[in-house]
C-alpha positions in Angstrom: -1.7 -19.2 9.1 -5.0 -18.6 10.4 -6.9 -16.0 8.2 -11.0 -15.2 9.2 -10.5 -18.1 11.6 -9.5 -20.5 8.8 -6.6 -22.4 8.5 -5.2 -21.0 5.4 -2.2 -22.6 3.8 0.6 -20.6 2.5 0.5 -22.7 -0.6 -3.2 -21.1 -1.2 -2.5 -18.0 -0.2 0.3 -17.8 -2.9 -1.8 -19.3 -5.6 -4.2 -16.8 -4.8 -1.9 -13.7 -5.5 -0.4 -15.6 -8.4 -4.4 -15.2 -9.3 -4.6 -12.1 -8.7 -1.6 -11.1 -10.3 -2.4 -12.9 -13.5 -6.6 -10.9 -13.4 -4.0 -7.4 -13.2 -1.4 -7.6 -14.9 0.8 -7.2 -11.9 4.8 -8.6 -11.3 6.6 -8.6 -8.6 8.3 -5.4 -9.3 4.9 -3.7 -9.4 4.1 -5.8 -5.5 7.8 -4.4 -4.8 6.6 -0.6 -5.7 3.4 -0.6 -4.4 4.3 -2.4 -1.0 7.7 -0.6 -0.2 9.4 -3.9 0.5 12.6 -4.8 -1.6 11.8 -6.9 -4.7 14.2 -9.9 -3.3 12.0 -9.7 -0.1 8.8 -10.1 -3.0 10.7 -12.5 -5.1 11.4 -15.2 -1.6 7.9 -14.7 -0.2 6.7 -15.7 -4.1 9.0 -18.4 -4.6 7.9 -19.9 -1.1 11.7 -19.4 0.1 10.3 -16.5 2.9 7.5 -16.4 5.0 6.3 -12.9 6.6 3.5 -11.9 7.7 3.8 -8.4 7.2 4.7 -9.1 3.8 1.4 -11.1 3.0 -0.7 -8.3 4.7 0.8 -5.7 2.6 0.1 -7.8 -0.1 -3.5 -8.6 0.3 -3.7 -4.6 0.8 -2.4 -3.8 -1.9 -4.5 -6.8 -4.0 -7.4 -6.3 -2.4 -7.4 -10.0 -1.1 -9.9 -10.1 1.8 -8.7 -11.8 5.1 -11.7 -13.8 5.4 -11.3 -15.3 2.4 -11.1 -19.0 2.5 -9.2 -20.3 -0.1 -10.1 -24.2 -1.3 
């Protein structure tokens, strides 16, 4: 995935909204609410079963996760 012109590897982008998650006291269900996408749909993307890219965009909207980031 290519985020701000970086390679960024779904493995970092997960551990980064695991991160974020952790910082607000978020689950799943709360990503499921807040992003309108079924919580089986939140619960494959997390466990690295389902990729979407829709589903990561919501998901950095709704966590505020810059696309430029760069995650190391």
């Amino acid at each position: 995935m290519i985020v701000g012109g970086e390679n960024v590897s779904y493995k970092e982008l997960l551990a980064e909204i695991d991160k974020q998650k952790r910082l607000r006291d978020i689950t799943n269900k709360d990503l499921a609410n807040a992003t309108g996408f079924a919580l089986s749909t939140i619960n494959g993307f997390m466990g690295g079963k389902r990729f979407s890219e829709l589903v990561a965009r919501e998901i950095r909207l709704v966590l505020d996760i810059n696309e430029q980031k760069t995650f190391q």
